[in-house]
C-alpha positions as CSV (number, residue, x, y, z in Angstrom):
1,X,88.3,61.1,70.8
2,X,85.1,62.9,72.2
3,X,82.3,60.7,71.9
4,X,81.6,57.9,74.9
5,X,80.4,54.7,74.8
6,X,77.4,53.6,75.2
7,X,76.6,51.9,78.3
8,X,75.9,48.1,78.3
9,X,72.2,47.2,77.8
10,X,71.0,45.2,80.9
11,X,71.4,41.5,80.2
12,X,67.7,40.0,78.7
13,X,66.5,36.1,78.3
14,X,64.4,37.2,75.7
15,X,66.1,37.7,71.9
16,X,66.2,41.9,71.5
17,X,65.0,42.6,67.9
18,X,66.4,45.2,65.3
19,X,65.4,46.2,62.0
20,X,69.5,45.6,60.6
21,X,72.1,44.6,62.8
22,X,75.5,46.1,62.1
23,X,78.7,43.4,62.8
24,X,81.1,46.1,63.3
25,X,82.2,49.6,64.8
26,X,85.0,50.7,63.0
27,X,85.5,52.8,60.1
28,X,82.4,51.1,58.0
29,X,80.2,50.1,61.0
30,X,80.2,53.7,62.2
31,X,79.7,54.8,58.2
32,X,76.8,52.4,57.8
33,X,75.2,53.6,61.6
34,X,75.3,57.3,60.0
35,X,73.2,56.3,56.6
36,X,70.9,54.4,58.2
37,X,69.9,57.2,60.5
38,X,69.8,59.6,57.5
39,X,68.3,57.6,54.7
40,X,66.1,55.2,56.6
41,X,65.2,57.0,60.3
42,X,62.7,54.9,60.8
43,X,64.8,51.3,61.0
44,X,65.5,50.6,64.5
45,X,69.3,49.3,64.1
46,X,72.4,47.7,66.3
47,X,76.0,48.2,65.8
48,X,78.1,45.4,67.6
49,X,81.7,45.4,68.4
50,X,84.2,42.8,70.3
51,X,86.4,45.6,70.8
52,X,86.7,48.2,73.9
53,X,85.5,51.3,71.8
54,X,85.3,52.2,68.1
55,X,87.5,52.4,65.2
56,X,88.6,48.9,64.1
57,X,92.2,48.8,62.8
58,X,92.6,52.5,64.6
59,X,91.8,51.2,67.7
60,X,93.5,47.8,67.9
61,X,96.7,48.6,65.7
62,X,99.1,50.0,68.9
63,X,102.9,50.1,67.1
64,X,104.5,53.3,67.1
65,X,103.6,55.5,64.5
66,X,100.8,54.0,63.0
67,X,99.3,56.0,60.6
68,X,96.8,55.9,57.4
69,X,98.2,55.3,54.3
70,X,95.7,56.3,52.0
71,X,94.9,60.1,51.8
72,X,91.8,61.0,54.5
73,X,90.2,63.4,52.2
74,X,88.9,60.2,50.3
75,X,89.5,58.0,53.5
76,X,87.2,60.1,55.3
77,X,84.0,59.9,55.2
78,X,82.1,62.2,52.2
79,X,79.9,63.8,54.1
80,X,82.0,65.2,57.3
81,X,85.0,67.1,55.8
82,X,88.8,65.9,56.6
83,X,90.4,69.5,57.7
84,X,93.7,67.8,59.0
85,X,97.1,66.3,57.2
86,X,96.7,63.5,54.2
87,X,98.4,61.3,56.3
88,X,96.7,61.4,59.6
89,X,97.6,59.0,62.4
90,X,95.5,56.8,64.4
91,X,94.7,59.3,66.7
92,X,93.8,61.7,64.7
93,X,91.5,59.3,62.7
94,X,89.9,57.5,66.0
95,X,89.0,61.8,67.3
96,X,87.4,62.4,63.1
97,X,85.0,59.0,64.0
98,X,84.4,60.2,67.5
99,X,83.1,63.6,66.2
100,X,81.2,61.3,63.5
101,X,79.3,59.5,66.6
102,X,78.9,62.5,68.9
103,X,77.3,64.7,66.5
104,X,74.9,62.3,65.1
105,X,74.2,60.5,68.2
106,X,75.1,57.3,67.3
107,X,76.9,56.3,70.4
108,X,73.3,54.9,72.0
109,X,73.1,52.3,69.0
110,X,76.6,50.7,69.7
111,X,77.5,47.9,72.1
112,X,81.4,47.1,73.0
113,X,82.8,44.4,74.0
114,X,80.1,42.1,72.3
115,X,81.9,39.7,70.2
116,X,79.6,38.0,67.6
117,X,80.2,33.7,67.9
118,X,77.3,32.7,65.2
119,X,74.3,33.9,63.1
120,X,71.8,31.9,62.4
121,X,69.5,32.4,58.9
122,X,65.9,31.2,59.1
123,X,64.0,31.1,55.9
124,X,60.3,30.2,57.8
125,X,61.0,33.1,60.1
126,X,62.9,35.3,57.8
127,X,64.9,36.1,60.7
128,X,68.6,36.2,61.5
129,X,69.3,35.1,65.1
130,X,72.9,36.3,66.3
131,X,74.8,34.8,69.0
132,X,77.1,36.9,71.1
133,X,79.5,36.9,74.0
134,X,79.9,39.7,76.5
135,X,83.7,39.9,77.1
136,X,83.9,41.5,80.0
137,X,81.3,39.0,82.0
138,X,80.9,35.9,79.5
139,X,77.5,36.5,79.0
140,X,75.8,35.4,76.2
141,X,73.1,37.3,74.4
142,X,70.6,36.8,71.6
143,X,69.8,39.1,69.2
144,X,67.6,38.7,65.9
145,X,67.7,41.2,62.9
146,X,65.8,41.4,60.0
147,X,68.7,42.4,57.7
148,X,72.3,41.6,58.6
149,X,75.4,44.3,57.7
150,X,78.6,43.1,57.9
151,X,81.1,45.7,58.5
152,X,84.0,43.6,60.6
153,X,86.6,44.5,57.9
154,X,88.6,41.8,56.8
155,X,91.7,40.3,58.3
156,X,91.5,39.1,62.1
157,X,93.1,41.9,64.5
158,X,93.8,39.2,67.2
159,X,96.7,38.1,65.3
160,X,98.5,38.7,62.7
161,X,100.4,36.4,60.1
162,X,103.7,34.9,61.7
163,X,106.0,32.6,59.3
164,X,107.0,30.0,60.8
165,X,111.0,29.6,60.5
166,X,113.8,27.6,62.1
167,X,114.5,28.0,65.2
168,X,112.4,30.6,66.5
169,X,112.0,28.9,70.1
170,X,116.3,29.6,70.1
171,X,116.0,33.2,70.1
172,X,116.4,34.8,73.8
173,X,114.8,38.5,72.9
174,X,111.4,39.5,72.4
175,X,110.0,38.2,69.2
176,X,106.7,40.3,68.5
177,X,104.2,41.0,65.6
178,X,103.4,44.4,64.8
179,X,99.7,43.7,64.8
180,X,99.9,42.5,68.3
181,X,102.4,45.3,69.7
182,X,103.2,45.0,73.4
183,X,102.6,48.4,74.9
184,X,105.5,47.7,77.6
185,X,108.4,46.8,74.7
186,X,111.0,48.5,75.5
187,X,113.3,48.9,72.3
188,X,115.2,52.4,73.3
189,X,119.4,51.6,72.6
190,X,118.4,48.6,71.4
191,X,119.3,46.4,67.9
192,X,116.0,45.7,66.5
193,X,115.4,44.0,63.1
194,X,111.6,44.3,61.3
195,X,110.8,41.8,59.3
196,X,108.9,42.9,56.3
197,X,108.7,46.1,53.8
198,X,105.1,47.1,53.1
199,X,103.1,49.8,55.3
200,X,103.2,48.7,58.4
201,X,107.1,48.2,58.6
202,X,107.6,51.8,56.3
203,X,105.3,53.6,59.2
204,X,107.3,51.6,62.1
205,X,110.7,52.0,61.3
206,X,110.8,55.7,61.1
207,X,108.9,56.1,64.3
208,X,111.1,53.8,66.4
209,X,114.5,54.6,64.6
210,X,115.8,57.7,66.3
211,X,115.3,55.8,69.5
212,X,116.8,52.7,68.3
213,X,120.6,51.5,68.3
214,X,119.7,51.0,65.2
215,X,116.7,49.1,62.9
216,X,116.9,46.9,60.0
217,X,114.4,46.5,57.5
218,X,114.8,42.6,56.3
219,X,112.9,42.0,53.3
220,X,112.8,38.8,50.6
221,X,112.2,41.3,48.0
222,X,111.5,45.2,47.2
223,X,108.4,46.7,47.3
224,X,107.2,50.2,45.9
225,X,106.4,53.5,47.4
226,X,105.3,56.7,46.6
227,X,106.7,60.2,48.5
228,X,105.5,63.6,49.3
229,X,105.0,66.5,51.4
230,X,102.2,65.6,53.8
231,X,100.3,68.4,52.9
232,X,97.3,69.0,50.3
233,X,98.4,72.2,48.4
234,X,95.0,72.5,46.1
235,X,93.4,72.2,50.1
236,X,95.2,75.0,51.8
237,X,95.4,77.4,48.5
238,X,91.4,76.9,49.0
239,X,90.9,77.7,52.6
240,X,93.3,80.7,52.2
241,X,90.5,81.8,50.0
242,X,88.0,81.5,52.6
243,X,86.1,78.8,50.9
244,X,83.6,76.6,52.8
245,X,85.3,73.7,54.1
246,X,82.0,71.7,52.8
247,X,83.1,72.9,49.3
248,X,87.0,72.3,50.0
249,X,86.2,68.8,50.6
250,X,84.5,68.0,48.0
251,X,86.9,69.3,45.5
252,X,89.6,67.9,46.9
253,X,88.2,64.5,47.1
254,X,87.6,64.9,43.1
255,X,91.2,66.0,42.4
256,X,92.8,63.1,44.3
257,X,90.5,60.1,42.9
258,X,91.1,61.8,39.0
259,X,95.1,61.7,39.8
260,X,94.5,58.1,41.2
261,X,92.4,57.1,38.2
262,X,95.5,58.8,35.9
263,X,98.3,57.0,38.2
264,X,96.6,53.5,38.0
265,X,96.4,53.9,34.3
266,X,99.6,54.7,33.8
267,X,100.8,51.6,36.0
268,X,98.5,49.1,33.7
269,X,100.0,50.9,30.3
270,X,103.5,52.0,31.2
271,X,104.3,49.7,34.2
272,X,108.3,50.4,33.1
273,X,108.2,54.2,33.2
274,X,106.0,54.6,36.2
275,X,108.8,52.1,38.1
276,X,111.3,54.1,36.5
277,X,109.6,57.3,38.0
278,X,109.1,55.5,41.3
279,X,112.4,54.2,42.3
280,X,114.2,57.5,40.8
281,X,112.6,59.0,43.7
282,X,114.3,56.8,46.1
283,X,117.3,57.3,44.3
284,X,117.3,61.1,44.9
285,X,117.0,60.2,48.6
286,X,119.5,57.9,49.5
287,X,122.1,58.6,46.9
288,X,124.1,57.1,44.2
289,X,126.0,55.3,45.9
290,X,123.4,52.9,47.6
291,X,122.4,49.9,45.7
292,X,118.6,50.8,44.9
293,X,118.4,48.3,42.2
294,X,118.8,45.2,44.7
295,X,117.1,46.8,47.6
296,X,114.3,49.4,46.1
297,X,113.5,47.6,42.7
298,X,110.9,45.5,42.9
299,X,110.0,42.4,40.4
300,X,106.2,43.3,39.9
301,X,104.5,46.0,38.2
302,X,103.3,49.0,39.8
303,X,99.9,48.7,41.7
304,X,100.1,44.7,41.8
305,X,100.5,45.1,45.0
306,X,99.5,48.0,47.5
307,X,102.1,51.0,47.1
308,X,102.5,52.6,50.7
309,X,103.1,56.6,50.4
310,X,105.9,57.7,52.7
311,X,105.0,61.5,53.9
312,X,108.2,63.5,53.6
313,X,110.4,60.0,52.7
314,X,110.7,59.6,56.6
315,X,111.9,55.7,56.0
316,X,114.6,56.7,53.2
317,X,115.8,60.0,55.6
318,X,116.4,57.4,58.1
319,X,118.0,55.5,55.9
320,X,120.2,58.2,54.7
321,X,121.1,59.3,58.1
322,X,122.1,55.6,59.1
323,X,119.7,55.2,61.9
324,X,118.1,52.3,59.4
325,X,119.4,49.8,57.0
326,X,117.5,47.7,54.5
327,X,119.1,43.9,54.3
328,X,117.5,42.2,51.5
329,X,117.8,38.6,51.7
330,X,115.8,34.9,52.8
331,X,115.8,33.7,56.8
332,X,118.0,30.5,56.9
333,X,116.7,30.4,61.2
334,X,116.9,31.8,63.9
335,X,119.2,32.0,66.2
336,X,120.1,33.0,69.8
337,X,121.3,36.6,69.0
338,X,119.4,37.3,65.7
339,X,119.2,35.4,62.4
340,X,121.3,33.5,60.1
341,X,120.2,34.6,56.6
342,X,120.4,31.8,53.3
343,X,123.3,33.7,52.1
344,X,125.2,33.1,54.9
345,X,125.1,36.5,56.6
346,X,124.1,37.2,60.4
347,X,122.2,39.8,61.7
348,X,122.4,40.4,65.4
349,X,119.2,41.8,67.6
350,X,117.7,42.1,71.0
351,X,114.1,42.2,69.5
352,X,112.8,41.2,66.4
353,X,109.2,42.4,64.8
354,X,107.5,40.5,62.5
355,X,105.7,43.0,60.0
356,X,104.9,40.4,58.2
357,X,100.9,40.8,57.0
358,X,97.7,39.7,58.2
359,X,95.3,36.7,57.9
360,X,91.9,37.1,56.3
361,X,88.9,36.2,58.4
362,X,85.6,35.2,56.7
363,X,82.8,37.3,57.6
364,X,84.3,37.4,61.1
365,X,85.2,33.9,61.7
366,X,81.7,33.9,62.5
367,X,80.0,30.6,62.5
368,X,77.0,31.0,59.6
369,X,74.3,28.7,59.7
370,X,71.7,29.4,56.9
371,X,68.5,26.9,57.2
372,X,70.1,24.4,59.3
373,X,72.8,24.1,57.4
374,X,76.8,25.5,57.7
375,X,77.9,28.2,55.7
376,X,81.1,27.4,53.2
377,X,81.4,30.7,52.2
378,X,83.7,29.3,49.0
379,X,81.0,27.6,47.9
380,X,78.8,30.6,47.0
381,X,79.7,33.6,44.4
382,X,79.5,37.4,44.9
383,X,77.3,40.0,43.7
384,X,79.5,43.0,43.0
385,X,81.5,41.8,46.2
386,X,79.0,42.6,48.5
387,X,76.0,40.0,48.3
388,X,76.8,36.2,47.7
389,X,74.4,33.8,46.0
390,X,72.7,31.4,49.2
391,X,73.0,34.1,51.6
392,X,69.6,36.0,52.3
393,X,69.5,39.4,53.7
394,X,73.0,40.1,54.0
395,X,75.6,42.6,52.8
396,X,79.5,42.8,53.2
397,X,81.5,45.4,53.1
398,X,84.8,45.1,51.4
399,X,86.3,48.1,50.4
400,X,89.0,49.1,47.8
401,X,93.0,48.1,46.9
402,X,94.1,50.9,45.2
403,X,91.7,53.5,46.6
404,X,90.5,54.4,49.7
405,X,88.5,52.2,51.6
406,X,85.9,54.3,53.1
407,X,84.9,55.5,49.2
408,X,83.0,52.0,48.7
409,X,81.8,52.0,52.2
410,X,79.8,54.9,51.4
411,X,78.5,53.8,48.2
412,X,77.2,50.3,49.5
413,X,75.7,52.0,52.8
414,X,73.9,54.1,49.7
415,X,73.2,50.9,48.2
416,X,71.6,48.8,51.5
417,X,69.4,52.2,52.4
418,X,68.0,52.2,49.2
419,X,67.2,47.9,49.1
420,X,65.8,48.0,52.3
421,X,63.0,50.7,51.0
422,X,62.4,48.7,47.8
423,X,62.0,45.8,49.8
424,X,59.2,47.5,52.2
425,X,58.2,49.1,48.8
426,X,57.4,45.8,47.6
427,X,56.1,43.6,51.2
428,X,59.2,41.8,50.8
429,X,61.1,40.3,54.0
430,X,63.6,38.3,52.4
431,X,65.9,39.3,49.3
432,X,68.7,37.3,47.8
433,X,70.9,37.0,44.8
434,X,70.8,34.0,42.4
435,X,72.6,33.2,38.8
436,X,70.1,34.3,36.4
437,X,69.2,32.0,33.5
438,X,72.1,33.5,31.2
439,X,74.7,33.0,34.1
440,X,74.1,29.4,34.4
441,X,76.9,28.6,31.8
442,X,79.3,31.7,33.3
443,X,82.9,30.5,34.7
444,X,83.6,31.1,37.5
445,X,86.9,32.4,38.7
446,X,88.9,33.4,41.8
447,X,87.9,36.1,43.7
448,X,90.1,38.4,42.4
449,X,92.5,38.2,39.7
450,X,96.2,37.1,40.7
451,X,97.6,39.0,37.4
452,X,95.8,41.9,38.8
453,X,96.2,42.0,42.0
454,X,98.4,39.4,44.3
455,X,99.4,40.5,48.0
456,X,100.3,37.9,50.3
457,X,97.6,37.6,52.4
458,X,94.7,37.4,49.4
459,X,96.4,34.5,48.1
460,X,96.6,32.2,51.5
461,X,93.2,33.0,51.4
462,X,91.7,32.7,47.9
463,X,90.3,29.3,48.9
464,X,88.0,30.4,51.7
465,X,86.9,33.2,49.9
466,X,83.9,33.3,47.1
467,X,83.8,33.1,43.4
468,X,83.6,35.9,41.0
469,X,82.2,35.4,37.5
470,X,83.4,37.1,34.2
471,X,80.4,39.3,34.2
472,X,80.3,43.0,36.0
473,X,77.8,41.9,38.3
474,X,79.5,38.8,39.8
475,X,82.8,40.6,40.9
476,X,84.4,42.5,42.9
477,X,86.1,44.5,40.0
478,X,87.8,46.8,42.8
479,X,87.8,49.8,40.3
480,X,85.8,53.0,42.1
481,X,86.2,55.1,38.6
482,X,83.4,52.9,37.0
483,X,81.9,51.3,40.4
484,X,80.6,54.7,41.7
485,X,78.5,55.0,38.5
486,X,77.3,51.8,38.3
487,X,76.5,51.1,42.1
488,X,73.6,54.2,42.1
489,X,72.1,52.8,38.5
490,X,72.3,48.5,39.7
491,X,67.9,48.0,39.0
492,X,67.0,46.1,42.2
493,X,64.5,44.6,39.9
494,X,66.8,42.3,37.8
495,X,66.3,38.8,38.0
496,X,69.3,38.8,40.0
497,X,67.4,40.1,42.8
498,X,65.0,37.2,44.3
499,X,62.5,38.9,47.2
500,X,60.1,36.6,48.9
């Protein structure tokens, strides 16, 4: 990691002003930071963060092993090429931002360890007014900002989701979540059950296993992955030819989103083979002797829910070699050694992980005020998931489910560089978005669609979230393919656009 933090600005009574405040320095904050300087030089701009440094979920995620699991050709950023593995752990990832802020010098726009506690919306003043806390002194600071960027992500990295079960108080080893790993766990000869089968248990359990007594995977229920080589073939056959990494990047980047757009497809019209395809995979790994149809086969459809890839099958070689076990089954409680499951089986451990999810936090868990009034976020219903109806000069960024996050990031920095000149085009100071005539009647619906898309931690938090309508412009219709043709042609003159 080679770029340095900025130092902390001397404390001021007086409110410091910015064209666009960023809420954010991970892998969005720093995106948004880079467009602004390159499409609209002469804003004067803020990035804040709560955190010690940049990087977000790379820089508060600590559990061994953590890595990406989407593929950093399209997780990187599209305009600094990824040179390194698909798979690329945090480390790796948190060095490719730090190059990001060095070589534009972006590190004097950013201020850590600022953690945002409200912003304030002013319709007279056509002024956001942005509360913060130092957290290294308690200060507190006032900041004001034309145009606010919200780029916090969205699940809350202080702590991550724990079930609550039976008995948890009667269990006499560690009990930790993975989200909030303790750097001084010591888990070496030790029994250790993860609770949990998506990503983040997938990336743990081979990284901890060969140091382990031995780690079980406890899941309710089978989830889906996809292996292979960590490695991008079409990549190295490209640079053996000497071509320009520039030029490398960009063709790979195409390659993988067309086999994405081919593989969701195929998981929407032939969900059966595609499982079929998936889980003979794991078959070939662990034999025919394991039980893969009560441990590997899950109940949904392909892409319902987020399909980790495995580089190599590390979790199903450790498997295979019998460092790791997969128990599938429901906690009865908890007990003093480990856990009595419903079907009457124990499990002993000296530490348990909970790799259990996430919770959403709403813009934040920032407290909105707009015109004297709070903020229910569920009350209001997004523009293309990025703008929502009663909130003036505002944009969130919520990336992708089934592609990589950073690909939307881009296209709505894109999208705020270019509002922000129409609005100085026209003498506007205030924009917001408002149901046109012919939307009055629209329904309006979840924010995303449960047949489509279900993961636990979306559904505990559908109510807090906003409405989508059933027209393209009011949802988040979390399909790139179409969305990065549509996103550079949306006219900011529609009457869905109201500028004061």
């Amino acid at each position: 990691m080679s770029a340095k933090p900025a130092l902390p600005e001397t404390a001021s009574r007086e409110p410091q002003h910015f064209d666009v405040l960023i809420a954010g320095a991970g892998i969005s904050g720093i995106g948004g930071a880079y467009h602004l300087t390159k499409q609209c030089p002469e804003k004067t701009f803020l990035v804040l963060d709560m955190q010690d440094s940049f990087g977000g979920t790379w820089w508060t995620h600590r559990y061994p092993g953590i890595r990406s699991d989407s593929d950093l050709h399209t997780f990187g950023y599209r305009f600094k090429p990824w040179t390194g593995p698909p798979i690329a752990t945090a480390a790796e990832i948190l060095a490719y931002m730090g190059e990001v802020i060095e070589e534009n010098d972006l590190a004097r726009h950013i201020r850590y360890k600022h953690k945002i506690v409200s912003a304030n919306w002013s319709s007279r003043d056509k002024l956001w007014t942005i509360e913060a806390t130092r957290t290294d002194t308690g200060e507190r600071l006032t900041f004001t900002a034309n145009f606010l960027w919200m780029c916090q992500g969205y699940y809350r990295h202080s702590q991550g989701y724990m079930p609550q079960w039976a008995g948890m108080e009667n269990f006499k080893g560690p009990l930790v979540h993975a989200e909030t790993w303790p750097q001084d766990l010591d888990y070496k000869g030790r029994k250790v059950i993860v609770i949990g089968s998506g990503a983040t248990a997938a990336t743990l359990i081979p990284a901890i296993a060969g140091d382990c007594a031995h780690v079980t995977m406890l899941q309710r229920s089978p989830t889906f992955f996809i292996t292979g080589r960590n490695v991008n073939d079409l990549a190295e056959t490209l640079r053996q030819l000497q071509i320009d990494e520039a030029w490398i990047h960009e063709i790979v980047r195409r390659k993988i989103l067309f086999d994405q757009a081919a593989f969701t497809h195929r998981c929407v019209d032939e969900p059966d083979v595609v499982a079929k395809e998936l889980i003979g995979v794991v078959r070939n790994y662990l034999g025919s002797d394991y039980d893969v149809e009560r441990h590997f086969t899950p109940k949904y459809r392909p892409w319902r829910q987020r399909i980790a890839f495995i580089p190599d099958g590390d979790l199903f070689k450790g498997i295979s070699a019998g460092k790791a076990s997969v128990v599938t089954d429901e906690i009865e409680r908890f007990t003093e050694t480990g856990l009595l499951l419903k079907s009457g089986k124990r499990l002993d451990a000296d530490i348990v992980v909970a790799a259990t999810g996430f919770n959403i936090n709403v813009l934040g868990d920032i407290e909105f005020v707009i015109d004297g009034k709070p903020l229910v976020f569920a009350d209001t219903v997004t523009y293309r998931g990025m703008m929502f109806t009663g909130m003036p000069n505002l944009v969130w960024v919520f990336g992708y489910f089934r592609a990589s996050w950073t690909l939307r990031a881009d296209m709505v920095a894109d999208f705020v560089c270019r509002l922000l000149k129409h609005m100085d085009g026209a003498g506007a100071r205030k924009v917001s978005v408002a149901l046109r005539p012919q939307d009055e009647d629209m329904p309006l619906l979840p924010w995303i669609d449960p047949e489509n898309f279900n993961p636990g931690y979306m559904m505990r938090a559908m109510h807090l979230l906003p409405r989508r309508g059933d027209k393209p412009e009011w949802q988040h219709n979390q399909d790139y393919w179409s969305e990065k043709d549509q996103f550079p042609a949306i006219d900011l003159r529609d009457a869905a656009f109201v500028y004061e």
